[in-house]
N, C-alpha and C positions, 0 to 999 in steps of 0.2 A: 334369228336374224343374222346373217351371214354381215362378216366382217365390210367392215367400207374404207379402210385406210391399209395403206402398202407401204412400208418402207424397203427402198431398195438401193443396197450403194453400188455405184458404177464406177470403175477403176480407170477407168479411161474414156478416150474419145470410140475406140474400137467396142467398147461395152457398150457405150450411148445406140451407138449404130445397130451393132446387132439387135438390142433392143428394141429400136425405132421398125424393125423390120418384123420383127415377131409382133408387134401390135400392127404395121400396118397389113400382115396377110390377112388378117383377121377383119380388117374395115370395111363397111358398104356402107352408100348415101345415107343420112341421115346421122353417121356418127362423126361427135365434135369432140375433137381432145383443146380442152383449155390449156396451154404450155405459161406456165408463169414462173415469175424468177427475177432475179436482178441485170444485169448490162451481162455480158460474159458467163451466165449461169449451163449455156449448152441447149437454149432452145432453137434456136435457127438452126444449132448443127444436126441434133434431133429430128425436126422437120427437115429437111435436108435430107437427111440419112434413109427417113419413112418414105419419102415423094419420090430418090431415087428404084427405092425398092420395088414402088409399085411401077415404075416406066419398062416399056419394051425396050425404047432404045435410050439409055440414060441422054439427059439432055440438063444445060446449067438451070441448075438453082437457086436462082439468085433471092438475097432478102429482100422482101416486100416490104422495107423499111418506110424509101421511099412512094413507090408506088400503091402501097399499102394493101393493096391484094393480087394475089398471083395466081392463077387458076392452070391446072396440069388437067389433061387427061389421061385416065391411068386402067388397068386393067381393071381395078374395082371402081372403077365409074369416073365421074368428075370431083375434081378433088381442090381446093381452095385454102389457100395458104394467107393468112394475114398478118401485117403486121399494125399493132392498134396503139402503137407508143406514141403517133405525135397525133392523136384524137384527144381533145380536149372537151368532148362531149356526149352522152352516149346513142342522141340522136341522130348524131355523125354514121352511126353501124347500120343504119336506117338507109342513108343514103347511097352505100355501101353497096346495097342489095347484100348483106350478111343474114338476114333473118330468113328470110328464102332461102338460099346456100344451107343455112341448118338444117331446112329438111329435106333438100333435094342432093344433095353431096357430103362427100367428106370435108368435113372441116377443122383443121388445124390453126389454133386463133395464140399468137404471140400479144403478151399484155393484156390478159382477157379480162383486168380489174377495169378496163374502162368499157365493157359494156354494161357496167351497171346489173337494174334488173333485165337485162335482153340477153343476157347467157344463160341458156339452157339449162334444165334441173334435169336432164337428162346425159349431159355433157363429163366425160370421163378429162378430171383434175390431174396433170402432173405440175409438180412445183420442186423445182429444182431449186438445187443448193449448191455451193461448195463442199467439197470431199478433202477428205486429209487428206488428200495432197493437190499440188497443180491441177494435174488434168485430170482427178476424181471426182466426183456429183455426187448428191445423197438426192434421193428422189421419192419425192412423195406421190404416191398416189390416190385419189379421193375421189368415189363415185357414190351416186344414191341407187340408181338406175341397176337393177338387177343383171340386164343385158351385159353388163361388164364384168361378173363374177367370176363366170369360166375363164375370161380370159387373164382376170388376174389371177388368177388360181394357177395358171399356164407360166404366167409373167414370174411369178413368186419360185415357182420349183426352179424354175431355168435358172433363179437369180442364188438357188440355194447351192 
């Protein structure tokens, strides 16, 4: 049984990003990264980083705080950026049209503890942290779903 947990520290905001770029060459419809973490943990900047990578002609990024989902199109398909911090329900992800989006796009979901059981047991986990120092991140990553093993395997050397 191949490993299911990553640990990875990122030095910086220029770490995050490159990062966020080598998993999003990698993405087609159908895969969901869970980004979770505290206020400031480096998820927005994260998504941000992935959504420009995959644009022809970079275009703003803004967080889907308030508008709560952001949808790009992008070289590797249609791509859906959410932000689910001021959902206070997980019926709310419903209304969203988010459960659709999971299987017909990429989806990057910020605060993904408020979908309950509607998040994906297919959906590759990062959960950031603070890093010793300011603008460092300690980053977990957590998948069940096999489809994600290569790539962590990919993510892991880069990060060695």
């Amino acid at each position: 049984m191949p490993d299911r947990r990553c640990h990875i520290s990122l030095a910086s905001p220029d770490e995050t990003a490159a990062l966020a770029t080598r998993i999003g060459a990698r993405l087609r419809p159908g895969d969901v990264l869970l980004l979770a973490g505290g206020i400031g943990a480096g998820k927005t900047h994260f998504a941000r980083s992935l959504i420009r990578s995959l644009q022809d002609a970079p275009e703003d990024v803004p967080s889907p705080t308030f508008t709560l989902v952001q949808s790009y199109d992008t070289r590797a398909g249609e791509l859906w950026h959410s932000d689910l911090y001021r959902l206070s329900h997980a019926d709310e992800v419903i209304e969203l049209g988010l459960e659709e989006a999971f299987e017909t796009s990429i989806c990057l979901v910020e605060w993904p503890d408020r979908l309950g059981e509607l998040a994906p047991a297919n959906a590759l986990w990062l959960r950031f942290g603070q890093g010793t120092s300011e603008e460092a991140r300690d980053l977990t990553l957590e998948w069940s779903d096999a489809r994600w093993d290569a790539l962590i395997g990919e993510v892991r050397d880069a990060a060695a």
